[in-house]
mmCIF file of the N, C-alpha and C atoms, coordinates in Angstrom:
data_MODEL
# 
_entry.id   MODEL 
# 
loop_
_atom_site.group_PDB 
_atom_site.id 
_atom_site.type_symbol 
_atom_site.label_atom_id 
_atom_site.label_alt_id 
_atom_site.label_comp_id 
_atom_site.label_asym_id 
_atom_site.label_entity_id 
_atom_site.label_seq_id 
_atom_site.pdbx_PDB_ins_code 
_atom_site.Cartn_x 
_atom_site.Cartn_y 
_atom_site.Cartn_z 
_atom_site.occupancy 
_atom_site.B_iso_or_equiv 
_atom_site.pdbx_formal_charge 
_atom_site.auth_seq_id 
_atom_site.auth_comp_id 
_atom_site.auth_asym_id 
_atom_site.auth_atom_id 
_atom_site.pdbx_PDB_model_num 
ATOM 1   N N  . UNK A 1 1  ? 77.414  36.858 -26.573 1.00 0.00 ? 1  UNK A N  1 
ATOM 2   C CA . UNK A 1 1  ? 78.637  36.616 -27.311 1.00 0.00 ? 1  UNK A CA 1 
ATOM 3   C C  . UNK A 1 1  ? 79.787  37.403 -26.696 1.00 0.00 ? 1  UNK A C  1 
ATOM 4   N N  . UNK A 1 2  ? 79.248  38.858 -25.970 1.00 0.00 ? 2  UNK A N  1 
ATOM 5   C CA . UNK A 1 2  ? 80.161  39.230 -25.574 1.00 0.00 ? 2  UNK A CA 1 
ATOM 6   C C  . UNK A 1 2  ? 81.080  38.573 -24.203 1.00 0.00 ? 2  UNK A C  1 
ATOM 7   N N  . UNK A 1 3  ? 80.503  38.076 -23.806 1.00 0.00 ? 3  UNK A N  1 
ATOM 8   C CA . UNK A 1 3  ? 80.905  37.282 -22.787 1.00 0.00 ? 3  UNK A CA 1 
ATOM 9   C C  . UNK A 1 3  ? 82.088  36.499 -22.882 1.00 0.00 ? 3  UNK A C  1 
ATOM 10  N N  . UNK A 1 4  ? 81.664  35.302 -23.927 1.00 0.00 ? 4  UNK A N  1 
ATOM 11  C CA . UNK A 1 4  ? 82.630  34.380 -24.174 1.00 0.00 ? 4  UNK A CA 1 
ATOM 12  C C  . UNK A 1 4  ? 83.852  34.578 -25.401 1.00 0.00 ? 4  UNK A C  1 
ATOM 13  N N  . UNK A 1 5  ? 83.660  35.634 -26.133 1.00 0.00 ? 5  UNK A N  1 
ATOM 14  C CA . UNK A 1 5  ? 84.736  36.017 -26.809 1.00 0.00 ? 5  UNK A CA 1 
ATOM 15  C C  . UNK A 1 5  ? 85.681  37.029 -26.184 1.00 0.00 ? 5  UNK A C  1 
ATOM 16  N N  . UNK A 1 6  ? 85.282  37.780 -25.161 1.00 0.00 ? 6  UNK A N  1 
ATOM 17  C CA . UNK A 1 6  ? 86.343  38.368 -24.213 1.00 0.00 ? 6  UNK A CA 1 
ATOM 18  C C  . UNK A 1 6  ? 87.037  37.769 -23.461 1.00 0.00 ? 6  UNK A C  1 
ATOM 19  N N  . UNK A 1 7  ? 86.617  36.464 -22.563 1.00 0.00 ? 7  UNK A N  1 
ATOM 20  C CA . UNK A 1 7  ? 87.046  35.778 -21.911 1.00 0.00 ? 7  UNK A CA 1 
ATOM 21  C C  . UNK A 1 7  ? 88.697  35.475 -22.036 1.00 0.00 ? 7  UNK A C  1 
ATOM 22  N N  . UNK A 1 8  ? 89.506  35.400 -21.182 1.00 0.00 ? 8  UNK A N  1 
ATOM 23  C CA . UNK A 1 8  ? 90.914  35.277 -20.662 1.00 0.00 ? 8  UNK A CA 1 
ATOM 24  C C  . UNK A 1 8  ? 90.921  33.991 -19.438 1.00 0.00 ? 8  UNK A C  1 
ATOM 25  N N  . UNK A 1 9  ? 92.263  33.758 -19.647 1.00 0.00 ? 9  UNK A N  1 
ATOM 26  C CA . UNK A 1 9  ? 92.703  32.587 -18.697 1.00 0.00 ? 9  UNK A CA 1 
ATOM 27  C C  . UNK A 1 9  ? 94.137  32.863 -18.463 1.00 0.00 ? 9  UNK A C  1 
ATOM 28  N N  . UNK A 1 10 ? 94.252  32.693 -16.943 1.00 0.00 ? 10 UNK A N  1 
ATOM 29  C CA . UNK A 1 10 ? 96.248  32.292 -16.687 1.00 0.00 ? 10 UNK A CA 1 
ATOM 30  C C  . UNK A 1 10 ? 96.123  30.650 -16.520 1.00 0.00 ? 10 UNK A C  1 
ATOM 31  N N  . UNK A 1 11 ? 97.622  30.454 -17.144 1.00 0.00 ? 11 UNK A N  1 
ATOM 32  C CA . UNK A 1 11 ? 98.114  29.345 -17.082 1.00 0.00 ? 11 UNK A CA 1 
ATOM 33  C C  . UNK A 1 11 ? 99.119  29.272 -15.659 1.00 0.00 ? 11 UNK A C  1 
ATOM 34  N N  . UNK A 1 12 ? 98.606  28.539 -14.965 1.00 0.00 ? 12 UNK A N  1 
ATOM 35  C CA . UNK A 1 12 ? 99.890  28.480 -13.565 1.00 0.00 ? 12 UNK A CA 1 
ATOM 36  C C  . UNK A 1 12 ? 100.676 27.072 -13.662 1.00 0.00 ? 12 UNK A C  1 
ATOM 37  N N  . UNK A 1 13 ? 101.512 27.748 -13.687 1.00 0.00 ? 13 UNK A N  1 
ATOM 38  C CA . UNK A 1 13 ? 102.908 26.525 -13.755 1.00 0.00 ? 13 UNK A CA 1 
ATOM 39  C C  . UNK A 1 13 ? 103.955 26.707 -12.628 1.00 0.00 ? 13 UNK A C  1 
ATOM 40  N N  . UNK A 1 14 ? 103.701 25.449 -11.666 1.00 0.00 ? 14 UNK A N  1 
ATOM 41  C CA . UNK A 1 14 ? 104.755 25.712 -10.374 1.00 0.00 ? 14 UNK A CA 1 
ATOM 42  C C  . UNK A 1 14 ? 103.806 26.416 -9.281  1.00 0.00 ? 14 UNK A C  1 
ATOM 43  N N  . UNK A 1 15 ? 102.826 26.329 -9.478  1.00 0.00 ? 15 UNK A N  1 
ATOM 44  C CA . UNK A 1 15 ? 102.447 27.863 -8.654  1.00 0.00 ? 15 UNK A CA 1 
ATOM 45  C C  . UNK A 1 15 ? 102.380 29.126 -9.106  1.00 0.00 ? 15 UNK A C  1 
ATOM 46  N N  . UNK A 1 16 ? 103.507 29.200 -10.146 1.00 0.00 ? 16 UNK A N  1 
ATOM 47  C CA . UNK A 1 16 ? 103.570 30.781 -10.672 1.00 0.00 ? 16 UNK A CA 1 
ATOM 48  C C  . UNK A 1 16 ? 102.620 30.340 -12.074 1.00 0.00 ? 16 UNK A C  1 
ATOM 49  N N  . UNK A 1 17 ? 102.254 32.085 -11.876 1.00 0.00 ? 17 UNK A N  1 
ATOM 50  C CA . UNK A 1 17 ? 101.681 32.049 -13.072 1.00 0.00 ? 17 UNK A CA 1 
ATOM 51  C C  . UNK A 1 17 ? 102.501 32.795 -14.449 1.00 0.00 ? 17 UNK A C  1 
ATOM 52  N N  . UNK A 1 18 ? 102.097 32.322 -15.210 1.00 0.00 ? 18 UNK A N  1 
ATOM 53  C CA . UNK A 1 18 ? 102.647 32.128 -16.710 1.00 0.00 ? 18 UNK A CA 1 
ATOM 54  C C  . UNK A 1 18 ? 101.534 33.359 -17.465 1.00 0.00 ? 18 UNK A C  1 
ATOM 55  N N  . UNK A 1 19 ? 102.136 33.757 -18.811 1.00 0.00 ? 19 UNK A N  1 
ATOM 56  C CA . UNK A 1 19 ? 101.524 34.821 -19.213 1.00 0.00 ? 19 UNK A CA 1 
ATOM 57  C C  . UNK A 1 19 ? 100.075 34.505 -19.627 1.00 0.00 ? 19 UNK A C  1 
ATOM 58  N N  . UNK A 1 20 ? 98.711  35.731 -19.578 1.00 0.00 ? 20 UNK A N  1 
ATOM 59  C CA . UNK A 1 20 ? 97.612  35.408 -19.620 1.00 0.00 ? 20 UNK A CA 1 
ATOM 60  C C  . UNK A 1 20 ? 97.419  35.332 -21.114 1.00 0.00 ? 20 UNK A C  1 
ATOM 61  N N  . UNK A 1 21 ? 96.385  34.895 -21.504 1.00 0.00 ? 21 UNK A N  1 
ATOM 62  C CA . UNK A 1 21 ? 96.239  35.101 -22.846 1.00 0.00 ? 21 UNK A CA 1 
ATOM 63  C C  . UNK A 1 21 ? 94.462  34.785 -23.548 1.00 0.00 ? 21 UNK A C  1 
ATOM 64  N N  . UNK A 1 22 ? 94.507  35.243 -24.389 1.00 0.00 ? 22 UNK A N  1 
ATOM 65  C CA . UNK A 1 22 ? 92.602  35.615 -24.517 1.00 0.00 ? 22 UNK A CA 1 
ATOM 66  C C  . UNK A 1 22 ? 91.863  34.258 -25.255 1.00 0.00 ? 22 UNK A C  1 
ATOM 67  N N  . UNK A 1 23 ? 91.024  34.268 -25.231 1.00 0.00 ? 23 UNK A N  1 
ATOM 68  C CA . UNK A 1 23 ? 90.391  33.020 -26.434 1.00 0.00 ? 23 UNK A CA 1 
ATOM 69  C C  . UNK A 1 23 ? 89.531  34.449 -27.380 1.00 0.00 ? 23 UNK A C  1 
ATOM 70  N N  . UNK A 1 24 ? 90.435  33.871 -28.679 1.00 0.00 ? 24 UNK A N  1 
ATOM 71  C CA . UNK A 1 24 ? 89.797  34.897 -30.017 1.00 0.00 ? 24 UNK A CA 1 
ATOM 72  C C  . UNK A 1 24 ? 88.575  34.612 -30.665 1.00 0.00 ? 24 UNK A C  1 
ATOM 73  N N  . UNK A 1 25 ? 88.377  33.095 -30.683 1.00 0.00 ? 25 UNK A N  1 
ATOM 74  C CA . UNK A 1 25 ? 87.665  32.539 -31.700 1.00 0.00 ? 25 UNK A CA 1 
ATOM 75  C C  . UNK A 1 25 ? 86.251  32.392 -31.135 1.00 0.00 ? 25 UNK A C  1 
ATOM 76  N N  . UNK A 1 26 ? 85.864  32.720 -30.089 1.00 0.00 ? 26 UNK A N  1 
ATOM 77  C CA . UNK A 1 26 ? 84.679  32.963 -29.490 1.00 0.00 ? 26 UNK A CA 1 
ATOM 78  C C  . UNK A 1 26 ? 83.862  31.070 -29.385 1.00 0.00 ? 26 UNK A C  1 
ATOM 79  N N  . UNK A 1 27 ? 82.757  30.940 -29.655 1.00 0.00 ? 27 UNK A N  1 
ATOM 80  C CA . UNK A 1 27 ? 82.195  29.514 -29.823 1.00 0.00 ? 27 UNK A CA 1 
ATOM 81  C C  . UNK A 1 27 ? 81.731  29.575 -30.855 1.00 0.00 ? 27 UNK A C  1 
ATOM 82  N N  . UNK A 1 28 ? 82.014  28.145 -32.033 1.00 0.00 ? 28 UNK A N  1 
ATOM 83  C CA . UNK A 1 28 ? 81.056  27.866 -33.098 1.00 0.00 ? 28 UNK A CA 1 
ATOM 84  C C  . UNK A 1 28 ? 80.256  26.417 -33.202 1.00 0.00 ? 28 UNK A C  1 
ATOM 85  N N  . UNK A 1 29 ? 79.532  26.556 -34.252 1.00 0.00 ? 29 UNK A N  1 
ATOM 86  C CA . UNK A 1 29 ? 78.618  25.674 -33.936 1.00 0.00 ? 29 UNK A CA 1 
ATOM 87  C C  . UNK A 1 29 ? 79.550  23.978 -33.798 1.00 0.00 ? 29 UNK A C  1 
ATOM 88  N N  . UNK A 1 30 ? 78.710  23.260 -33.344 1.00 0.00 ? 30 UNK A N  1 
ATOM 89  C CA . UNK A 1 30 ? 79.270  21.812 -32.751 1.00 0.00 ? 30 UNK A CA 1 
ATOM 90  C C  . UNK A 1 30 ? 79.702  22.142 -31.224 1.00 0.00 ? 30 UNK A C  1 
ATOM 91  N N  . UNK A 1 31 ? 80.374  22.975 -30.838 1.00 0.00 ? 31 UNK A N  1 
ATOM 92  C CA . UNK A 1 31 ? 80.697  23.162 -29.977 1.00 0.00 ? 31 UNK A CA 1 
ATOM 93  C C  . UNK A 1 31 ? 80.032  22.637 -28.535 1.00 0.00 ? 31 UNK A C  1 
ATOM 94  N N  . UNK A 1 32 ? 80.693  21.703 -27.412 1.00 0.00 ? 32 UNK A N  1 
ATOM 95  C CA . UNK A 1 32 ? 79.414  20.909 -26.683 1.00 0.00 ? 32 UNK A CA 1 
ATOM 96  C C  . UNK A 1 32 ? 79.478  22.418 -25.367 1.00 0.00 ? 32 UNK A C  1 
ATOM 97  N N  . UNK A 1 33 ? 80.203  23.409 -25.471 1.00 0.00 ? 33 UNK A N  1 
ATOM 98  C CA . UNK A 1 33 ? 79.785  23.955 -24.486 1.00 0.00 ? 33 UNK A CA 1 
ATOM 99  C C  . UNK A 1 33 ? 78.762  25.496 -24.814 1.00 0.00 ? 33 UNK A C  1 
ATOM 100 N N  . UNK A 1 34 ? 78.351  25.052 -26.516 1.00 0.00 ? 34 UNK A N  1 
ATOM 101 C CA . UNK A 1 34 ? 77.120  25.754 -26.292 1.00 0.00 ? 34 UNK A CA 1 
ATOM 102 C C  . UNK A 1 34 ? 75.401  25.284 -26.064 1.00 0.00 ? 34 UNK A C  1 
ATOM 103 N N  . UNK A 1 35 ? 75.811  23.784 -25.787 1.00 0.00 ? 35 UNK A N  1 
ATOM 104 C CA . UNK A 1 35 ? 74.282  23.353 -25.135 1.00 0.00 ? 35 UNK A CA 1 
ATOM 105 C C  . UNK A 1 35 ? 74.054  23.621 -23.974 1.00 0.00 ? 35 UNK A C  1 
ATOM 106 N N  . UNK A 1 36 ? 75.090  23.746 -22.814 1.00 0.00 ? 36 UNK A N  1 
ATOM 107 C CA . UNK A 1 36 ? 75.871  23.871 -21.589 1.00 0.00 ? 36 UNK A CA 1 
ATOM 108 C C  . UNK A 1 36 ? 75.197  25.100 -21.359 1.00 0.00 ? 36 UNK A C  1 
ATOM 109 N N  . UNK A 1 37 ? 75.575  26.153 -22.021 1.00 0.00 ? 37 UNK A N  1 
ATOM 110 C CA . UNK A 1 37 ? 75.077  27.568 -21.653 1.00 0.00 ? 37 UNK A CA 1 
ATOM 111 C C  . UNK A 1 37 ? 74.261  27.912 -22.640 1.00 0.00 ? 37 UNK A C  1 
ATOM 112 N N  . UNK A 1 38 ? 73.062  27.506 -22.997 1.00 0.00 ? 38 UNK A N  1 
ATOM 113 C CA . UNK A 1 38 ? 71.703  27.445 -23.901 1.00 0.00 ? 38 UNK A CA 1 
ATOM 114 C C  . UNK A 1 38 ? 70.886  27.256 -22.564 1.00 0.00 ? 38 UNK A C  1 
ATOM 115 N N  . UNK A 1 39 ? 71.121  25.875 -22.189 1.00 0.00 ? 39 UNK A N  1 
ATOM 116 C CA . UNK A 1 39 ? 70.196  25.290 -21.004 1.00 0.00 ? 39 UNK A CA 1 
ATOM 117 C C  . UNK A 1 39 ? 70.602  25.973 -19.957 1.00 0.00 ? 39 UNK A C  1 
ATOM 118 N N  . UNK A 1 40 ? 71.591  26.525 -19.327 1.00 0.00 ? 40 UNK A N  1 
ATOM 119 C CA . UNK A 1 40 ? 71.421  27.491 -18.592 1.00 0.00 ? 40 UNK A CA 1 
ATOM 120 C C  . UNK A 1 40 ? 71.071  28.468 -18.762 1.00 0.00 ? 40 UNK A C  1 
ATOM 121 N N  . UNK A 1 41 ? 70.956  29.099 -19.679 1.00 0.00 ? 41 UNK A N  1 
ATOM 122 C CA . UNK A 1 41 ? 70.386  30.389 -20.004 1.00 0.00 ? 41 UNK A CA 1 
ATOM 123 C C  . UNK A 1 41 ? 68.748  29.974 -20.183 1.00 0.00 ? 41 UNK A C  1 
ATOM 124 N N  . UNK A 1 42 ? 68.106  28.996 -20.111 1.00 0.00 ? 42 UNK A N  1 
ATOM 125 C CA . UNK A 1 42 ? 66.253  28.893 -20.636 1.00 0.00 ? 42 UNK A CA 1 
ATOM 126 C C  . UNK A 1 42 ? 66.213  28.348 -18.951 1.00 0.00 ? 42 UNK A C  1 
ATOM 127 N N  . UNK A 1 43 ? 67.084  27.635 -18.265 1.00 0.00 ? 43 UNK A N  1 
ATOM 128 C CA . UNK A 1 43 ? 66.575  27.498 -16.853 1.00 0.00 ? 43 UNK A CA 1 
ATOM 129 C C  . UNK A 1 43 ? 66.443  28.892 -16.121 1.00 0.00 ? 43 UNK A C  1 
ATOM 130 N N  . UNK A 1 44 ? 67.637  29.657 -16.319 1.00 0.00 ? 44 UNK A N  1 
ATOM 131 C CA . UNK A 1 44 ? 67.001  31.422 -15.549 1.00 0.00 ? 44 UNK A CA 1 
ATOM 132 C C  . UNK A 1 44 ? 66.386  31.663 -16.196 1.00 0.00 ? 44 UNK A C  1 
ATOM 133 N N  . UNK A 1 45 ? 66.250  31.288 -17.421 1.00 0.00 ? 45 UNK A N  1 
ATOM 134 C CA . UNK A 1 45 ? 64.548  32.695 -17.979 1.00 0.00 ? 45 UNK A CA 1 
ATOM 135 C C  . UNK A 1 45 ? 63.381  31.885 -17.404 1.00 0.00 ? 45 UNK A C  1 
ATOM 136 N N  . UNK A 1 46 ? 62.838  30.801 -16.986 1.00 0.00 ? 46 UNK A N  1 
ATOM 137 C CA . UNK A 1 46 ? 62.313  29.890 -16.506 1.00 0.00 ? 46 UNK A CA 1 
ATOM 138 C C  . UNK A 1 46 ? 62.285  30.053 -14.996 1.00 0.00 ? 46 UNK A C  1 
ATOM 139 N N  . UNK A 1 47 ? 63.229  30.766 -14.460 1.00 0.00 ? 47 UNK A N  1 
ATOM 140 C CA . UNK A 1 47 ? 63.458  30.700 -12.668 1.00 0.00 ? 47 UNK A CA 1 
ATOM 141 C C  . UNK A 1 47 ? 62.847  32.126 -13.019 1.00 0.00 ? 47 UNK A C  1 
ATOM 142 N N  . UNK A 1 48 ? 63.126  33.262 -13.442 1.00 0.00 ? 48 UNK A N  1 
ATOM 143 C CA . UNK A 1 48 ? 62.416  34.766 -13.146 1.00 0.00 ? 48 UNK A CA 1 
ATOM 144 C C  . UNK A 1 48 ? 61.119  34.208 -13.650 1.00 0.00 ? 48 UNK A C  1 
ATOM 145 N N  . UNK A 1 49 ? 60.790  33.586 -14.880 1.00 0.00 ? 49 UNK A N  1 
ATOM 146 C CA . UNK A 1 49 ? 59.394  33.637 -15.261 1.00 0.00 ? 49 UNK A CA 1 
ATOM 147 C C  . UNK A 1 49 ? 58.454  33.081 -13.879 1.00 0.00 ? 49 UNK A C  1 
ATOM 148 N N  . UNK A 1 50 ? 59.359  32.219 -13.324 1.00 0.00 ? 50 UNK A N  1 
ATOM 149 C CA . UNK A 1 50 ? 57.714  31.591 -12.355 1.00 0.00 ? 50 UNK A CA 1 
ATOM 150 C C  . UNK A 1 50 ? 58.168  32.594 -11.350 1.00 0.00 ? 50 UNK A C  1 
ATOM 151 N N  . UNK A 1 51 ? 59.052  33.600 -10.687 1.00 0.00 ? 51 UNK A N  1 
ATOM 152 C CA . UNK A 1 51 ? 59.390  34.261 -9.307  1.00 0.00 ? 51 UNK A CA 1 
ATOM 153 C C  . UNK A 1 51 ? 58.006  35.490 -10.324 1.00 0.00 ? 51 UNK A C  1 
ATOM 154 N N  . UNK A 1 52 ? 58.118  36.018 -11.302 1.00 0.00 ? 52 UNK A N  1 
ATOM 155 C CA . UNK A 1 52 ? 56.957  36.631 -11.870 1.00 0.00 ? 52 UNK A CA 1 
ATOM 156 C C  . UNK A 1 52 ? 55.866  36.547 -11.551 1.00 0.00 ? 52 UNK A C  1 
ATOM 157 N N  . UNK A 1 53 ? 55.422  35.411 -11.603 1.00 0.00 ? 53 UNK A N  1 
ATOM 158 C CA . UNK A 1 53 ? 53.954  35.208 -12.089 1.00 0.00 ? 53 UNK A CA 1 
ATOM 159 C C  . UNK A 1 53 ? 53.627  34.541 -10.375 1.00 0.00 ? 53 UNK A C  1 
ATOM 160 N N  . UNK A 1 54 ? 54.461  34.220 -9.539  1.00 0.00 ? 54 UNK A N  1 
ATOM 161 C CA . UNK A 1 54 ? 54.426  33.723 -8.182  1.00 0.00 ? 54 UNK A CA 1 
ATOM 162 C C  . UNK A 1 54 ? 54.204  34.931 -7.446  1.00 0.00 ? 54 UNK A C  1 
ATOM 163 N N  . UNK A 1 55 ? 55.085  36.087 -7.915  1.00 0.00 ? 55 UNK A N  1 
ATOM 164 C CA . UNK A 1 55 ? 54.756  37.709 -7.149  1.00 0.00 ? 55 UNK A CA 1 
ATOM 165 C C  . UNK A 1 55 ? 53.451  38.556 -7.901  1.00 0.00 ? 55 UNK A C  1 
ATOM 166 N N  . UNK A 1 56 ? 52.592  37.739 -9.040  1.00 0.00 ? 56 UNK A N  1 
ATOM 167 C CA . UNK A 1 56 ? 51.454  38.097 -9.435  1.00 0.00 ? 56 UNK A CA 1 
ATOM 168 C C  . UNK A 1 56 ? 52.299  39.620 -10.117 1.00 0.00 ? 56 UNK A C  1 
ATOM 169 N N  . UNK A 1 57 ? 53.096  40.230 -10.899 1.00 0.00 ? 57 UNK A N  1 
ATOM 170 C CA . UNK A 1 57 ? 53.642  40.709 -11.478 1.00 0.00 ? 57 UNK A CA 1 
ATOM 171 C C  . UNK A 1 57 ? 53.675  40.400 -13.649 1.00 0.00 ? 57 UNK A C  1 
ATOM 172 N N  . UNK A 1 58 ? 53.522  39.213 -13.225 1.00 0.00 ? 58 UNK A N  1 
ATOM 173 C CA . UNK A 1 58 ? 52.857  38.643 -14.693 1.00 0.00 ? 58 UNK A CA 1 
ATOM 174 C C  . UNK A 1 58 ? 51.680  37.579 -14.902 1.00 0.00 ? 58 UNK A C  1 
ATOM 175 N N  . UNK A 1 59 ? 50.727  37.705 -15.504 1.00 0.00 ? 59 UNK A N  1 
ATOM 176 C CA . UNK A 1 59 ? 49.953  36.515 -15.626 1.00 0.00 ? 59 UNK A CA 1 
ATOM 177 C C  . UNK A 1 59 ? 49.906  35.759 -16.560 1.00 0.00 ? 59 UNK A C  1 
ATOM 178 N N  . UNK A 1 60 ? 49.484  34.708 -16.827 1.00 0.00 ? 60 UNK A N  1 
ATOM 179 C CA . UNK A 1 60 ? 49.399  34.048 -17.997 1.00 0.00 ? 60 UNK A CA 1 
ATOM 180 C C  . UNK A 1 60 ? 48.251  33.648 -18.787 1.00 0.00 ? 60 UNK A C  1 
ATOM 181 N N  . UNK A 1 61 ? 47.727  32.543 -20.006 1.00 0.00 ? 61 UNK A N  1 
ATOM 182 C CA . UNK A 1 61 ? 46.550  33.021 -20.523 1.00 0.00 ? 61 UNK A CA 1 
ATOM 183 C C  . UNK A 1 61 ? 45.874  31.662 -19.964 1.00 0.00 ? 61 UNK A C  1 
ATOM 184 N N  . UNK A 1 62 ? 44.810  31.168 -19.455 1.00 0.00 ? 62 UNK A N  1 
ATOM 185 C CA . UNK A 1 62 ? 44.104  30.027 -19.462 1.00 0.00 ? 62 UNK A CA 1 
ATOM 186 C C  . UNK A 1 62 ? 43.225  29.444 -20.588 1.00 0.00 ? 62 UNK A C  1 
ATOM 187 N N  . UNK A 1 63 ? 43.788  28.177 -20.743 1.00 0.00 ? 63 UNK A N  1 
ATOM 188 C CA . UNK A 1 63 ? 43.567  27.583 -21.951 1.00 0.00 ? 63 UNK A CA 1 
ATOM 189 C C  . UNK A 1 63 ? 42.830  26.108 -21.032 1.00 0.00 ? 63 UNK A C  1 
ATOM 190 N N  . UNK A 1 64 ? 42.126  25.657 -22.332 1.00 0.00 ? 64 UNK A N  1 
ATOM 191 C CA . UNK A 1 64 ? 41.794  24.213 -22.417 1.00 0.00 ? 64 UNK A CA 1 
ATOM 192 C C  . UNK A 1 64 ? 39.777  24.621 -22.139 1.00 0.00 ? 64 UNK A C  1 
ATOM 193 N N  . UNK A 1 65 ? 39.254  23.334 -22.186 1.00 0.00 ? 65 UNK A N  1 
ATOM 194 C CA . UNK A 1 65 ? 37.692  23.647 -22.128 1.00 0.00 ? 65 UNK A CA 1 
ATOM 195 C C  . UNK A 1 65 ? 37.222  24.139 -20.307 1.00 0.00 ? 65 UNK A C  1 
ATOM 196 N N  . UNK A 1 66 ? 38.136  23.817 -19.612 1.00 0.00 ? 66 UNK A N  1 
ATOM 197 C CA . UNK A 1 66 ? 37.575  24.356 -18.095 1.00 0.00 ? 66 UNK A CA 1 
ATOM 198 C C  . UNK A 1 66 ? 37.995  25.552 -17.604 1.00 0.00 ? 66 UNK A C  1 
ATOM 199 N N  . UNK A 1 67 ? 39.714  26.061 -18.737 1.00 0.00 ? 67 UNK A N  1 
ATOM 200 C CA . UNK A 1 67 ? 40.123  27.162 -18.407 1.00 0.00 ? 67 UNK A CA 1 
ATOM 201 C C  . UNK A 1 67 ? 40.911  26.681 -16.999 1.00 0.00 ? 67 UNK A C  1 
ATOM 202 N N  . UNK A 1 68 ? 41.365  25.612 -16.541 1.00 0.00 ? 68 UNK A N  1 
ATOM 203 C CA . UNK A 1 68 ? 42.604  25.181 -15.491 1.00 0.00 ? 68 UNK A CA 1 
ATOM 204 C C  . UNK A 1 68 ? 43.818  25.104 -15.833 1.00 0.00 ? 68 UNK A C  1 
ATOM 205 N N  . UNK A 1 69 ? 43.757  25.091 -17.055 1.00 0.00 ? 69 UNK A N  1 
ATOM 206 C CA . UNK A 1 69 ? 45.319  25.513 -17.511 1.00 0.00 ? 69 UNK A CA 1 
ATOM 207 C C  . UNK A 1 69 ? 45.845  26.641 -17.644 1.00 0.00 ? 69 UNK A C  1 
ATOM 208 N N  . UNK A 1 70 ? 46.858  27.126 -16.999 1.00 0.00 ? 70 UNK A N  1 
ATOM 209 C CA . UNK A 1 70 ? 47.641  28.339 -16.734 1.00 0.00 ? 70 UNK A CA 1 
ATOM 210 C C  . UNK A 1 70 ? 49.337  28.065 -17.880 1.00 0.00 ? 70 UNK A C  1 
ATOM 211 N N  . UNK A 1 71 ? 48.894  28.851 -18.765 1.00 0.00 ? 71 UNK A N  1 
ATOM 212 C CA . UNK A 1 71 ? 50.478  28.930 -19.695 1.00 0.00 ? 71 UNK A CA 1 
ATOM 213 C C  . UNK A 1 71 ? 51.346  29.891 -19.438 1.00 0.00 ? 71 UNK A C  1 
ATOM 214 N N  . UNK A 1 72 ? 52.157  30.374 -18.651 1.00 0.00 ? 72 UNK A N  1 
ATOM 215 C CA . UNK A 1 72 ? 52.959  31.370 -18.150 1.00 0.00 ? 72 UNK A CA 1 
ATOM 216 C C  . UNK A 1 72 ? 54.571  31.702 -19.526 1.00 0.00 ? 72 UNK A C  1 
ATOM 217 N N  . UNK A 1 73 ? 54.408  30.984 -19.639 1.00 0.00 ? 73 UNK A N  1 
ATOM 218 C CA . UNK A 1 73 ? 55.474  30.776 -20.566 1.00 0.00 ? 73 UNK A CA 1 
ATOM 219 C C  . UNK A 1 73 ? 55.740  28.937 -21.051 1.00 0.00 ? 73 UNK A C  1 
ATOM 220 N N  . UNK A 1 74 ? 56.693  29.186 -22.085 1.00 0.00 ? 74 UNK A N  1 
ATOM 221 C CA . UNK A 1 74 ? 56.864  27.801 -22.804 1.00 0.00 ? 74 UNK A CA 1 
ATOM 222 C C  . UNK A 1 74 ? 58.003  27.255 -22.270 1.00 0.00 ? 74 UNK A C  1 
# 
């Protein structure tokens, strides 16, 4: 949250820029650019989880009747 309620922007007009100014209201729900950065945020937890378990640093549990299934995460 801290991220996107600090966030600032200049407006350039002409080339020049025009005074900066903050976004207060942070994101609420409906909002389409919090699916945007949901799914980016579960694709990196998803990119470290397999660089993890690829550097044998985490393992996961084997499931099913032969035990070939590897669950590393959901």
């Amino acid at each position: 949250m801290q991220c996107v309620s600090t966030a600032s922007t200049l407006v350039l007009e002409n080339v020049s820029h025009v005074d900066e100014f903050k976004f207060e209201r942070g994101l609420h729900q409906g909002n389409p650019l919090l699916s945007f950065l949901f799914l980016r945020g579960v694709e990196d937890l998803n990119i470290m989880m397999k660089d993890l378990v690829d550097g044998f640093l985490y393992s996961g549990y084997k499931v099913g009747r032969t035990n070939n299934v590897l669950i590393s995460h959901l």
